[in-house]
Short mmCIF file of the C-alpha atoms (twelve columns), coordinates in Angstrom:
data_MODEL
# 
_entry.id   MODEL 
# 
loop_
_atom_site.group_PDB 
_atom_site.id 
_atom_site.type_symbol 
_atom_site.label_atom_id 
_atom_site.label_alt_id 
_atom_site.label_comp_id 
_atom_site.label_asym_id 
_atom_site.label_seq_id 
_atom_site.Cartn_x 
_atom_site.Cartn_y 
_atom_site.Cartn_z 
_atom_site.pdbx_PDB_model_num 
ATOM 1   C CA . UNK A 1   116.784 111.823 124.472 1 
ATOM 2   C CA . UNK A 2   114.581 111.046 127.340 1 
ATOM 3   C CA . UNK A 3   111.608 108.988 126.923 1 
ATOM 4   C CA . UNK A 4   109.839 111.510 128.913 1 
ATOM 5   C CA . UNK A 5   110.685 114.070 125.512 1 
ATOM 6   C CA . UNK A 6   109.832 111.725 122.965 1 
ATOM 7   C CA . UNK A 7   106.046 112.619 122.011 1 
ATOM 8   C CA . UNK A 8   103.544 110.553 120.844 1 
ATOM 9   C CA . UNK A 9   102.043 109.878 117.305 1 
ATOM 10  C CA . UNK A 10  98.226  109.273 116.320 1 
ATOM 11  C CA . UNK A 11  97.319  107.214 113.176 1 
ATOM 12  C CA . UNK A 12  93.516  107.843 112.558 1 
ATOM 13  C CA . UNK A 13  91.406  106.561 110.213 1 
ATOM 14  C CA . UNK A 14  90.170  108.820 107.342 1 
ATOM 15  C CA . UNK A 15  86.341  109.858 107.158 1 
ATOM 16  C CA . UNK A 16  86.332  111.439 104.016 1 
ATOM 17  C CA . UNK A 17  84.233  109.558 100.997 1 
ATOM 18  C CA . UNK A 18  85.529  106.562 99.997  1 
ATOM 19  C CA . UNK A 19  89.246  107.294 101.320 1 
ATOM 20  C CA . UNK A 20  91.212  104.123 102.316 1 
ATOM 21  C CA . UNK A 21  94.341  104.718 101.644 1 
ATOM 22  C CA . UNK A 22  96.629  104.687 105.541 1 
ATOM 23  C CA . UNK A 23  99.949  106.108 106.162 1 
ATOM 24  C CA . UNK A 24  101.613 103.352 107.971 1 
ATOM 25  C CA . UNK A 25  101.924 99.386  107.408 1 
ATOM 26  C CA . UNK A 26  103.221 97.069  109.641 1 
ATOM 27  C CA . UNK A 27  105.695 96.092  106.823 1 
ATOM 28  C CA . UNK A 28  107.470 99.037  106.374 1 
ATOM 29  C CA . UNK A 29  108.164 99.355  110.762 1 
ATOM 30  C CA . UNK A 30  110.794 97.148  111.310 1 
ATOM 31  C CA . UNK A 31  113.627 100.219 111.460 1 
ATOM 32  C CA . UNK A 32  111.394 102.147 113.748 1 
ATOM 33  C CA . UNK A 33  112.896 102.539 116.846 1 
ATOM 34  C CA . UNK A 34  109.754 104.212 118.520 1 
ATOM 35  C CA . UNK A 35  107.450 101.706 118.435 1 
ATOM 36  C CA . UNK A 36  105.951 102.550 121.359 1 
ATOM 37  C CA . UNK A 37  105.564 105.768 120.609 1 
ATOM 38  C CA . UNK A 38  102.541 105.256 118.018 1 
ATOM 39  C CA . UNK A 39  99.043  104.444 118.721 1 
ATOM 40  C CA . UNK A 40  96.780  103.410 115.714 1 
ATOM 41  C CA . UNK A 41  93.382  103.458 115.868 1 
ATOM 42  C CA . UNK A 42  90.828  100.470 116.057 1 
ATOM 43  C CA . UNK A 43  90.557  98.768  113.051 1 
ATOM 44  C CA . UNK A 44  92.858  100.616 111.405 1 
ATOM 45  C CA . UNK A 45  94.064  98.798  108.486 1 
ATOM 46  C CA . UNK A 46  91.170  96.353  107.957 1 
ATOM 47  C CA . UNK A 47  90.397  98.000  104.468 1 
ATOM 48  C CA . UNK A 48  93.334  96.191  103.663 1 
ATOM 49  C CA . UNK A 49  93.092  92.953  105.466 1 
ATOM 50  C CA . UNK A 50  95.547  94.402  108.515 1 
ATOM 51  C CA . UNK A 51  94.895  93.612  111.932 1 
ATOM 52  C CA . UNK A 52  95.051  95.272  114.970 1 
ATOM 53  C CA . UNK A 53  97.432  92.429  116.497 1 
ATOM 54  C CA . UNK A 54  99.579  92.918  114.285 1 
ATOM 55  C CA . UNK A 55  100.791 96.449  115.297 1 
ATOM 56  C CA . UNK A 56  100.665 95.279  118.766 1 
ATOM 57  C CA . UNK A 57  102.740 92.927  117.100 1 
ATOM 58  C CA . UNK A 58  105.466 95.682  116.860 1 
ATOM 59  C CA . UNK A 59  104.997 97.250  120.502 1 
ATOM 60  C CA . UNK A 60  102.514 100.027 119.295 1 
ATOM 61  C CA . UNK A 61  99.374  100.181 120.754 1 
ATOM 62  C CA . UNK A 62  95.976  100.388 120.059 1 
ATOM 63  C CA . UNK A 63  93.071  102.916 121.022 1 
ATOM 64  C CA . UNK A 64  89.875  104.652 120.024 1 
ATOM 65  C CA . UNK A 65  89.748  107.719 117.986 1 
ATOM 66  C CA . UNK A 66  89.450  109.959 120.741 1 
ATOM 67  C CA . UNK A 67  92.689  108.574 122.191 1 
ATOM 68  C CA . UNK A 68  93.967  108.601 119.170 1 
ATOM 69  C CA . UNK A 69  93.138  112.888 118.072 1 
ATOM 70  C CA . UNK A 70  94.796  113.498 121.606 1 
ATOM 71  C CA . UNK A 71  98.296  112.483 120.711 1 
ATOM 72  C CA . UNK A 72  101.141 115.337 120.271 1 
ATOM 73  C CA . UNK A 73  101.500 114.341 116.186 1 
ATOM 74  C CA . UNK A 74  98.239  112.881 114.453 1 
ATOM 75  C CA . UNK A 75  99.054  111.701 110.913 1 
ATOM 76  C CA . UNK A 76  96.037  111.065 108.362 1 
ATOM 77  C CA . UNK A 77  96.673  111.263 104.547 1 
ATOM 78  C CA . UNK A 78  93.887  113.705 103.650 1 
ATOM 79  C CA . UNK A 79  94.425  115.573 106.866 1 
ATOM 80  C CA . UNK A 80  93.634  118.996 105.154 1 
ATOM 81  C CA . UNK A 81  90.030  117.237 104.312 1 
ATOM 82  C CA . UNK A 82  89.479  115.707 107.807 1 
ATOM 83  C CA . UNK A 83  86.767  116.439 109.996 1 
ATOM 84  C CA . UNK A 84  88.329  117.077 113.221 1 
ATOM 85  C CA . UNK A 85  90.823  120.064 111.970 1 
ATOM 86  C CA . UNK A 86  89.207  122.431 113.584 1 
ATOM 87  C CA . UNK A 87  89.335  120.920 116.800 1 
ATOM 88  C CA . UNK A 88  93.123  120.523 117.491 1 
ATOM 89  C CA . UNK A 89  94.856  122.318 119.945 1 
ATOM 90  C CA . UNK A 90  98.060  124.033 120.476 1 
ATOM 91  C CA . UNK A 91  100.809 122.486 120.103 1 
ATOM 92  C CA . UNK A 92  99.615  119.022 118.321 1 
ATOM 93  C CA . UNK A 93  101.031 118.471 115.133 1 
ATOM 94  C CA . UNK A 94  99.429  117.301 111.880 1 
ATOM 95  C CA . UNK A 95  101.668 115.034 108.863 1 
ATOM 96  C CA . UNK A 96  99.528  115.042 105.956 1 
ATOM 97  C CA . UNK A 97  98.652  116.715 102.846 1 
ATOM 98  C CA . UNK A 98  97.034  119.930 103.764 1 
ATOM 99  C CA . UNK A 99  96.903  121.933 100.512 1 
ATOM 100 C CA . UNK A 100 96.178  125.472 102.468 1 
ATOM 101 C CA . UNK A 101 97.546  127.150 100.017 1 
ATOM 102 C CA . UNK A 102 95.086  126.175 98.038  1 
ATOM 103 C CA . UNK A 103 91.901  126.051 100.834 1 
ATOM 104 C CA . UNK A 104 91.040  128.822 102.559 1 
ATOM 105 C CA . UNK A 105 88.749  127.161 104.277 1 
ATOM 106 C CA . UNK A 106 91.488  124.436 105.742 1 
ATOM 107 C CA . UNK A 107 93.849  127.754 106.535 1 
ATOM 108 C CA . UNK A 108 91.296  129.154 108.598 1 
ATOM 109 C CA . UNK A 109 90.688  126.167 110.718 1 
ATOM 110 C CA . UNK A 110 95.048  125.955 110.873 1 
ATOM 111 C CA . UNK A 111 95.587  129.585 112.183 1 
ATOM 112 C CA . UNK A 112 92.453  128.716 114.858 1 
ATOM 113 C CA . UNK A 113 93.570  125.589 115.739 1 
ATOM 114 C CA . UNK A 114 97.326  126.956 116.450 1 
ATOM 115 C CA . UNK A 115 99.005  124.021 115.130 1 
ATOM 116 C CA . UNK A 116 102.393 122.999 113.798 1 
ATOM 117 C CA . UNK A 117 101.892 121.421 109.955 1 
ATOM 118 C CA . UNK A 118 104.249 119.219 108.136 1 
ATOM 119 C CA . UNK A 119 102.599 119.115 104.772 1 
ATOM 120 C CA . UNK A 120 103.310 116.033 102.700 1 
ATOM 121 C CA . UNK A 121 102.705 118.103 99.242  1 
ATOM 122 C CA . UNK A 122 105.944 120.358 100.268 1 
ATOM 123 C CA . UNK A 123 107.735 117.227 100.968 1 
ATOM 124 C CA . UNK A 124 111.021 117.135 98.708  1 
ATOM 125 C CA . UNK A 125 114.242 115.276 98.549  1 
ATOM 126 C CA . UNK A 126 117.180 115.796 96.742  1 
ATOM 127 C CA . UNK A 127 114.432 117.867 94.604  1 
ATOM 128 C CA . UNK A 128 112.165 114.895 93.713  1 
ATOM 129 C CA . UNK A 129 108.590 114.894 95.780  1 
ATOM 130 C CA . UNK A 130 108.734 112.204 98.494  1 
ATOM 131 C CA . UNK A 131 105.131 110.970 97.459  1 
ATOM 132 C CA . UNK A 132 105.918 111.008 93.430  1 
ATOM 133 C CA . UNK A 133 104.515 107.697 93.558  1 
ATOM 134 C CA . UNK A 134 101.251 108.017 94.896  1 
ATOM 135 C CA . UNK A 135 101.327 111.237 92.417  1 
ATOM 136 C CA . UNK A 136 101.522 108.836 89.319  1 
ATOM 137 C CA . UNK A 137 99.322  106.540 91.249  1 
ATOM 138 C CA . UNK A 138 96.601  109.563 90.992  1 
ATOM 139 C CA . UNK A 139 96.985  109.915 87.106  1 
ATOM 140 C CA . UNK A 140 96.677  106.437 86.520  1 
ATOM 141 C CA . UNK A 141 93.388  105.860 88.711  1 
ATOM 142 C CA . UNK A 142 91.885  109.155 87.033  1 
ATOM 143 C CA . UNK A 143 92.214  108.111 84.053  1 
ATOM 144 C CA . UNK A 144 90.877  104.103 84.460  1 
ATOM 145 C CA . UNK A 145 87.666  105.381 86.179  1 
ATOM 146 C CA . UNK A 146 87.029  108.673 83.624  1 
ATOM 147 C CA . UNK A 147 86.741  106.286 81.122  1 
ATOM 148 C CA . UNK A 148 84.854  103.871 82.450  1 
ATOM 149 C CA . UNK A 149 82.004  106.915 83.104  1 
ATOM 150 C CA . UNK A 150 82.632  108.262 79.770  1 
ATOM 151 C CA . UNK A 151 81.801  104.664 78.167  1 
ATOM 152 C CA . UNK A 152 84.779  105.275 76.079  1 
ATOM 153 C CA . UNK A 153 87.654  103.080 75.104  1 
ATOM 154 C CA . UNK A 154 90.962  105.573 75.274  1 
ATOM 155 C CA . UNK A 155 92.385  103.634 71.731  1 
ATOM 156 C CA . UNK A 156 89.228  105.508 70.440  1 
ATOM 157 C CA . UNK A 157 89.982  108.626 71.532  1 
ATOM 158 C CA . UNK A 158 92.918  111.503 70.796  1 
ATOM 159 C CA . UNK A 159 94.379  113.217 74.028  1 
ATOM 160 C CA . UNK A 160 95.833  116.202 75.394  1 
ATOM 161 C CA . UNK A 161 97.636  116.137 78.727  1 
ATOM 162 C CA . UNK A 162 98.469  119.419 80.509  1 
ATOM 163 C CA . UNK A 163 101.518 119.337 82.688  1 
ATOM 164 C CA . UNK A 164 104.645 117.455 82.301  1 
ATOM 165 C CA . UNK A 165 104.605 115.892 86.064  1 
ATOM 166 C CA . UNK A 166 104.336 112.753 88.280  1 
ATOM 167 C CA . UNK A 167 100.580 112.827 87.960  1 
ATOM 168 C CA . UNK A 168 100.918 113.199 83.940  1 
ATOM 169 C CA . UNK A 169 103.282 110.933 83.138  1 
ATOM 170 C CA . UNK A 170 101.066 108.735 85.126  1 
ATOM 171 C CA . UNK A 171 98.029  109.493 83.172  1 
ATOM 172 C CA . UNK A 172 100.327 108.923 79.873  1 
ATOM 173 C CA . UNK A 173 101.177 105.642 81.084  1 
ATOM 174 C CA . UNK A 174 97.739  104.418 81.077  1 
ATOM 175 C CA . UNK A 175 96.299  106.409 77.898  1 
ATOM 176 C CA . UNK A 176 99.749  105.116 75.962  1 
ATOM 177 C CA . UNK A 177 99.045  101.086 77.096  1 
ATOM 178 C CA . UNK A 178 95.529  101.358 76.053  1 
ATOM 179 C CA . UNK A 179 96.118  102.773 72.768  1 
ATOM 180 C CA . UNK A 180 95.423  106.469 73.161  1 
ATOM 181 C CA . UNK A 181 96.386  109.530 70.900  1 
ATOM 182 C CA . UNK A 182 98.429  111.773 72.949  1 
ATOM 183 C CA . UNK A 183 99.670  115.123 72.482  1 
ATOM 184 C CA . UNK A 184 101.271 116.227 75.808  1 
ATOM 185 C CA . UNK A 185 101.238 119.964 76.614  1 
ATOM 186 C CA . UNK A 186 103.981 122.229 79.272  1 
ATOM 187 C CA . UNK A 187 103.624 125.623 80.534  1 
ATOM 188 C CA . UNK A 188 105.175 127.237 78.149  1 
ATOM 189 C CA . UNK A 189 102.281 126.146 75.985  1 
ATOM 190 C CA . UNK A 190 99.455  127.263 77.200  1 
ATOM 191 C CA . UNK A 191 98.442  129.506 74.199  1 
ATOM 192 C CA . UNK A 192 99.155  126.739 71.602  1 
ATOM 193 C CA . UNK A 193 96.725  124.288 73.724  1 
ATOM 194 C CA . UNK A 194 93.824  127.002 73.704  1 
ATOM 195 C CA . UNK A 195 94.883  127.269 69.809  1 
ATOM 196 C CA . UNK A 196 94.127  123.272 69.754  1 
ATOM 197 C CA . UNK A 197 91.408  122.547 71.804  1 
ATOM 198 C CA . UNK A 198 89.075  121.847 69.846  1 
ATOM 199 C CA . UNK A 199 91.198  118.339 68.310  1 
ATOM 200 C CA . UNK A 200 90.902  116.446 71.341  1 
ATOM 201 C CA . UNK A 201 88.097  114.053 72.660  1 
ATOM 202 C CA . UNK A 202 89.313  114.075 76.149  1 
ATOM 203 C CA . UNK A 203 91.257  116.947 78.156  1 
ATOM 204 C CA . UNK A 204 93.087  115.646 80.891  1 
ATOM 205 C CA . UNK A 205 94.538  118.211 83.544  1 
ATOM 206 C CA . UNK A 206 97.884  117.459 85.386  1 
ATOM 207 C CA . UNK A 207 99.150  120.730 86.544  1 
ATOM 208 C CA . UNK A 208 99.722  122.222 90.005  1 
ATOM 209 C CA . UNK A 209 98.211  125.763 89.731  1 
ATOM 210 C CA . UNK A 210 99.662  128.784 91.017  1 
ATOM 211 C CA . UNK A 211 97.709  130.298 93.465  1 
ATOM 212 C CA . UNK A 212 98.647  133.955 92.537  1 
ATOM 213 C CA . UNK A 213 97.368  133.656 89.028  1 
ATOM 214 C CA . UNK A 214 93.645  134.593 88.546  1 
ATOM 215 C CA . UNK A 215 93.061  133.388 84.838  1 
ATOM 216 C CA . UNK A 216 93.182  129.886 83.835  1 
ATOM 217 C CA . UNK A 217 94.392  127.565 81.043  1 
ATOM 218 C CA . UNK A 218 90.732  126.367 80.088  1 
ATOM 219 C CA . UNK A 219 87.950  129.249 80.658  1 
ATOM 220 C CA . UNK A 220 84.122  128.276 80.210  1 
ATOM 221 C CA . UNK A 221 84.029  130.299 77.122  1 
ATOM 222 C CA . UNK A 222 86.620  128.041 75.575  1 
ATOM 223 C CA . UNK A 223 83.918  124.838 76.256  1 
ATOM 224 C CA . UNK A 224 82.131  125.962 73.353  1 
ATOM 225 C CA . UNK A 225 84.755  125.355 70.688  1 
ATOM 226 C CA . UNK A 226 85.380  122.119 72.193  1 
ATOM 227 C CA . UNK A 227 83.965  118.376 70.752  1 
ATOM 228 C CA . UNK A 228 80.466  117.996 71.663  1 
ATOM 229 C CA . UNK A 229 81.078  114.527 73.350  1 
ATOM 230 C CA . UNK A 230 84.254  115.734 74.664  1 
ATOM 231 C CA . UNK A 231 85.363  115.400 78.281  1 
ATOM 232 C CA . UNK A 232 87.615  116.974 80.950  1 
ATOM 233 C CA . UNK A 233 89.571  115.004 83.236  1 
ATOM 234 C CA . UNK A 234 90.966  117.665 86.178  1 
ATOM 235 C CA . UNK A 235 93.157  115.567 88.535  1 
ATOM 236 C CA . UNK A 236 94.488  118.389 89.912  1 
ATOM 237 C CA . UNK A 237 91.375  119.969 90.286  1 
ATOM 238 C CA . UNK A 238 92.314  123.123 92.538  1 
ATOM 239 C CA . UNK A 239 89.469  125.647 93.166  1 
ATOM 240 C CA . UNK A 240 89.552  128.011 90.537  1 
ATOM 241 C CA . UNK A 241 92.633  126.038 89.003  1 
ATOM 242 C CA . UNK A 242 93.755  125.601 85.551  1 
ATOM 243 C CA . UNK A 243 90.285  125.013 84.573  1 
ATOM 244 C CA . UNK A 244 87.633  127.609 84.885  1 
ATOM 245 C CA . UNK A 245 84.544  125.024 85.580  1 
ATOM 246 C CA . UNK A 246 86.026  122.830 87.116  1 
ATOM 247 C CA . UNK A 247 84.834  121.839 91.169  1 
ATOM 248 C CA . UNK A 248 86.271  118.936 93.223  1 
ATOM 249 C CA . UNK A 249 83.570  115.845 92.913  1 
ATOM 250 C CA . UNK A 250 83.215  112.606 94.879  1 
ATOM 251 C CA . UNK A 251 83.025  109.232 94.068  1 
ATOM 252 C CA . UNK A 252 79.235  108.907 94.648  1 
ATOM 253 C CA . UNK A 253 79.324  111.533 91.902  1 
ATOM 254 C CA . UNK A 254 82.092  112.200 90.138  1 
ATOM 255 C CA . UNK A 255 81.241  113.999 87.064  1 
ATOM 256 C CA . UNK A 256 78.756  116.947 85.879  1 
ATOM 257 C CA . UNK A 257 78.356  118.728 82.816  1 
ATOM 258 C CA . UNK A 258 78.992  122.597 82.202  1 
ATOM 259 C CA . UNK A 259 77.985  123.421 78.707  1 
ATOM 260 C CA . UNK A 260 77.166  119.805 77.574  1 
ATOM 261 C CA . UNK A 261 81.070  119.733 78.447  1 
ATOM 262 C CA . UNK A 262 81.323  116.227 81.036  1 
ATOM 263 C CA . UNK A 263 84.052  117.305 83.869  1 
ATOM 264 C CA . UNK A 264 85.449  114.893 86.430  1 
ATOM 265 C CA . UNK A 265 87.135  115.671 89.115  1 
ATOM 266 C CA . UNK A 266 87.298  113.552 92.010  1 
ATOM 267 C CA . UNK A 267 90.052  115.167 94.268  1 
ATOM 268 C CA . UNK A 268 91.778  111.609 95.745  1 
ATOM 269 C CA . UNK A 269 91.825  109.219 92.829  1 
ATOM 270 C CA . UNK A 270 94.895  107.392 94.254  1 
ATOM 271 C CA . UNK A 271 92.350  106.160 96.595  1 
ATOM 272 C CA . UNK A 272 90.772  103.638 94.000  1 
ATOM 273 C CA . UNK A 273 94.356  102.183 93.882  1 
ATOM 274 C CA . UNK A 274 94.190  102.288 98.067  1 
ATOM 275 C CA . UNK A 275 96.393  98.977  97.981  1 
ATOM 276 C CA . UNK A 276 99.323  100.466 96.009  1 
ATOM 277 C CA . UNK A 277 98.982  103.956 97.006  1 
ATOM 278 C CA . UNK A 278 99.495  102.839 100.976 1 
ATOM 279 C CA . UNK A 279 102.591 100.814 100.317 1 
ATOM 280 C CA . UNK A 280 104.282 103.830 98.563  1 
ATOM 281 C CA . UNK A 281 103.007 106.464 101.222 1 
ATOM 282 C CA . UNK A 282 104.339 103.662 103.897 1 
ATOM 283 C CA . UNK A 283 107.343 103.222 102.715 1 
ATOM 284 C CA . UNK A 284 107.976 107.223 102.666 1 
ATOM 285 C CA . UNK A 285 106.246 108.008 106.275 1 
ATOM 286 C CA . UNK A 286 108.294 104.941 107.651 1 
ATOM 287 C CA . UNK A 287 111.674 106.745 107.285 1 
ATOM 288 C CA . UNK A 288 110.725 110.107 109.080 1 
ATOM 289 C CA . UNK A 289 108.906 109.054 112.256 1 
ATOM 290 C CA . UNK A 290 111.960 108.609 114.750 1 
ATOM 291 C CA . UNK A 291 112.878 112.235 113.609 1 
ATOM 292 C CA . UNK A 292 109.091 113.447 114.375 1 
ATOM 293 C CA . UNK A 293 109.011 111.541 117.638 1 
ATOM 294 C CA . UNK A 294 112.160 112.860 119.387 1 
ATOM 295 C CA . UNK A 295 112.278 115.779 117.482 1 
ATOM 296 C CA . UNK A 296 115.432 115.461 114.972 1 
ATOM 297 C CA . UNK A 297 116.560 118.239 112.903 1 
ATOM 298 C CA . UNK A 298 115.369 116.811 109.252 1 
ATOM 299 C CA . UNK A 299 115.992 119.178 106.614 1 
ATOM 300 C CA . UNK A 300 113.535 118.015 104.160 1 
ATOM 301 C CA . UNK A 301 110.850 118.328 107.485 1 
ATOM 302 C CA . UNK A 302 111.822 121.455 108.190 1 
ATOM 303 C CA . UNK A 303 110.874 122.687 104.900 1 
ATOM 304 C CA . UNK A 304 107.682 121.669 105.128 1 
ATOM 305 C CA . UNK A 305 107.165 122.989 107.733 1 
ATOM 306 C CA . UNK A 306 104.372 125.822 108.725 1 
ATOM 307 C CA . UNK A 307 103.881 127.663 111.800 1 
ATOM 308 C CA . UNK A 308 100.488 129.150 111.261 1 
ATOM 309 C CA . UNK A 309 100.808 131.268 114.254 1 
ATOM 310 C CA . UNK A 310 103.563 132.856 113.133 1 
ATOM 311 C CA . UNK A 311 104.908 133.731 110.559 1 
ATOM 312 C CA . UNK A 312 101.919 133.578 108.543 1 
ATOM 313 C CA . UNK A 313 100.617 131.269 105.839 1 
ATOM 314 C CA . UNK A 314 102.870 131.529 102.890 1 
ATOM 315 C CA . UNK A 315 101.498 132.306 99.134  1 
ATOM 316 C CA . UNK A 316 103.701 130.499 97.325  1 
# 
């Protein structure tokens, strides 16, 4: 392929609260044969002691954000939360997680904007998610900074997980080192959880919710037969998700109480473990950049893939 046809790639840094995980590290480049091809913008991975030099280093270059949102393939992690999604144009790319399906809003701005969207959270291979590591990386943060707000010690408390997934068995991990008592619930037991609800001092939330259903696992009647000093920790946290009253919170404020129920819900816990989390999503974004640059057929790209000119957003 020409170098004319190769387009260009834009890593930008993330403005959303408190969000420092990046995509790319200078470690994981070395079988990139594009190089040149990416421009990263200033300061880019200073959160984590990485300087500009040495991605120059590597024959990428350098530039300001501007240069950087003007490239043909802009990668951020939290794309679908970014500021500037609106103000693509057709025929730029994004490489993120997106979670439309789940957004309106972020749909809206897509189908405007007229972009081409490889979303990270369809990304599959060989029918294991590409990010599964970040994924556990979310349960585990969630968990470590609920309990710090509830003032709790998990060895003191008994536990029910929802959801039998990366982000789960990541919260397990945690609850099961520091003496927790679990009881770990699938989809196929939805009724026996509401049944139980009210044995547990701490709810924790782990399932991807399907955006066609309109009830939910957890509905705000069902606070009131819960433990008075109970809490509910939503790492999936969709809008109108599993649980009924639960919202996505930030770190300045991560939890509220419904009911005298306390809910957290910070919607990018992975982020408190930015140092982990950016290795794994490095070492994934590392392998399919030469295939985004010159345009490679890459199956597990392709189905990720959405057109949101046409056809139009999927609902599943």
């Amino acid at each position: 392929m020409s170098e004319m046809k190769k387009k260009t790639m834009g890593f930008v840094i993330s403005h959303k609260e408190n969000e420092k995980r990046i995509a790319l590290l200078p470690e994981h480049m070395l079988a990139i044969q594009n190089a040149q091809q990416l421009l990263f913008e200033e300061g880019y991975g200073a959160a984590l002691g990485i300087s500009d030099t040495e991605y120059t280093a590597l024959g990428c270059k350098i530039g300001t954000r501007a240069e950087v949102l003007h490239q043909d393939i802009i990668c951020e992690p939290k794309i679908g939360d970014s500021e500037f999604l609106g103000d693509l144009t057709k025929g730029q790319t994004i490489f993120g997680w997106v979670h439309a399906e789940q957004n309106k809003a972020i749909a809206e701005k897509l189908i405007q904007s007229e972009v081409l969207v490889y979303a990270w959270e369809n990304m599959n291979y060989m029918n294991r998610h590409c990010f599964w590591v970040n994924n556990m990386l979310a349960g585990e943060a969630a968990i470590m900074h609920a309990y710090q707000l509830l003032g709790e010690m998990p060895y003191n408390t008994k536990v029910a997980i929802l959801g039998r997934g990366n982000t789960a068995q990541g919260a397990q991990k945690v609850l099961l080192d520091l003496g927790a008592d679990i009881c770990i619930y699938n989809r196929h037991q939805e009724a026996l959880f509401k049944q139980e609800i009210g044995n547990y001092d701490v709810i924790v939330n782990a399932v991807l919710w399907d955006t066609d259903r309109t009830d939910h696992v957890l509905n705000r009647a069902d606070l009131k037969r819960m433990k008075k000093t109970a809490m509910i920790v939503d790492v999936s946290c969709d809008h109108g998700g599993a649980i009924e009253t639960c919202i996505p919170t930030t770190f300045e404020n991560p939890t509220y109480f419904v009911d005298g129920i306390l809910h957290y819900a910070v919607d990018h816990t992975p982020s408190i473990l930015y140092r982990p989390a950016s290795r794994s999503i490095s070492a994934v974004v590392a392998t399919y950049i030469d295939d985004l640059i010159e345009s490679r057929p890459n199956m597990t790209l392709k189905l990720t893939t959405w057109d949101f000119i046409q056809p139009p957003i999927p609902t599943k």
